[in-house]
C-alpha positions in Angstrom: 0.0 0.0 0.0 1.3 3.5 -0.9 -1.2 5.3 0.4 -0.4 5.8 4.3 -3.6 6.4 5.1 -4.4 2.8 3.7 -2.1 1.6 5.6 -3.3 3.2 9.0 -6.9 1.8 8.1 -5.6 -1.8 7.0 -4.1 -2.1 10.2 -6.9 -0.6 12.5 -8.9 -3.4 10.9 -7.8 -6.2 12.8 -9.1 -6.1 16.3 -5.7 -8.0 17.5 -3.8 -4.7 16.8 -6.8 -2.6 17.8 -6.5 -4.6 20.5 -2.5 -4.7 21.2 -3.1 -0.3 20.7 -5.0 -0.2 23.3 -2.7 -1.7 25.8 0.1 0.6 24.9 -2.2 3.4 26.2 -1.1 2.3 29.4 2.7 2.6 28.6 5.8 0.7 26.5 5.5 -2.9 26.7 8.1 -5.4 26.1 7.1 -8.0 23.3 6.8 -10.6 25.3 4.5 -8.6 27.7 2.0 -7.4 24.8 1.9 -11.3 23.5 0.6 -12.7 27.0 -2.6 -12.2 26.6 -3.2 -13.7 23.3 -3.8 -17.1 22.2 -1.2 -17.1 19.6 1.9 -17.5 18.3 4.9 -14.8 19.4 5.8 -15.3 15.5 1.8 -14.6 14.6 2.8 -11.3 17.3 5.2 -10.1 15.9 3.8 -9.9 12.7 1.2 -7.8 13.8 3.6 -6.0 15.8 5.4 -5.1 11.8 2.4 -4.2 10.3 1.7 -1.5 13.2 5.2 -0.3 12.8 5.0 -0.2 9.3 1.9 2.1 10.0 3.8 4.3 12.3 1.6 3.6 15.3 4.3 1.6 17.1 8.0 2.3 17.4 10.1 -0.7 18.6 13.3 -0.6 19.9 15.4 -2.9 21.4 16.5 -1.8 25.0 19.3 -4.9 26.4 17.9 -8.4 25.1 14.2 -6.7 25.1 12.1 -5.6 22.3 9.7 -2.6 23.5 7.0 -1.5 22.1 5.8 2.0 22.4 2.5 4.3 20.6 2.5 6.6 18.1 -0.3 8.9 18.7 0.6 11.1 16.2 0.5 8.2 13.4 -3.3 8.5 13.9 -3.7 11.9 13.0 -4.1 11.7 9.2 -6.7 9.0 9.8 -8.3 10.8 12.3 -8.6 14.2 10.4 -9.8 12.2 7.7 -12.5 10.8 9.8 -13.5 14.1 11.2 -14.4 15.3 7.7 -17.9 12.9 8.3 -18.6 14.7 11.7 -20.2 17.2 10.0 -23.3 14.5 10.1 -25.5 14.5 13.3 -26.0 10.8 15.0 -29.8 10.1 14.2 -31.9 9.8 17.2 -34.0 6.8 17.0 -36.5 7.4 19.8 -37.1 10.8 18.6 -37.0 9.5 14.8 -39.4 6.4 15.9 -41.8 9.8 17.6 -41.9 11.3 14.8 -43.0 8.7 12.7 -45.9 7.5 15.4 -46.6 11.2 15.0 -47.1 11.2 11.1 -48.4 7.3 10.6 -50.3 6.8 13.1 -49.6 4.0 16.6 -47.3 1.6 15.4 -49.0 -1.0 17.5 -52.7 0.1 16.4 -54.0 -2.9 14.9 -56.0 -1.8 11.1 -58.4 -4.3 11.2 -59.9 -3.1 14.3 -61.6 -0.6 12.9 
């Protein structure tokens, strides 16, 4: 992918990475630390560890014999002012929506062969 902004989105779509993000919000792990919790592979982990780097939303580096991971925050930020171009769109309300259409067609639980 050429496009970096594919290549932030490819790798936001697997919820092990979304997942692996998420715990370096809390701070740098060490690559064993950030495989522990998954049923997999530390080979399978480190290839998801790659495509996040080659994303820019990790950095690794190797501190001693240890590979640390750490975020990128600012890696997100042409994904995320892409994404606030669609904000300009107001969450629909589907009580009120569901209201309003009571309102206009009549009881949706009226029964029309009632009358």
């Amino acid at each position: 992918m050429s496009d970096p902004l594919d290549t932030v989105f490819a790798a936001l779509a697997d919820p092990t990475r979304r997942s692996i993000l998420t715990m370096l919000l809390e701070d740098d792990m060490a690559v064993t630390d950030v495989a522990e919790p998954f049923d997999m592979s530390l080979a399978a982990i480190s290839k998801h560890l790659m495509i996040l780097t080659r994303a820019g939303l990790i950095a690794q580096e190797k501190r001693g014999r240890v590979k640390w991971c750490k975020l990128q925050p600012d890696a997100m930020r042409s994904a995320s002012v892409w994404m606030q171009g669609f904000g300009q769109f107001e969450p629909v309300n589907l009580d009120a929506f569901e209201r309003f259409l009571e309102t206009e067609l009549g009881s949706p639980t009226a029964d029309p062969t009632s009358e």
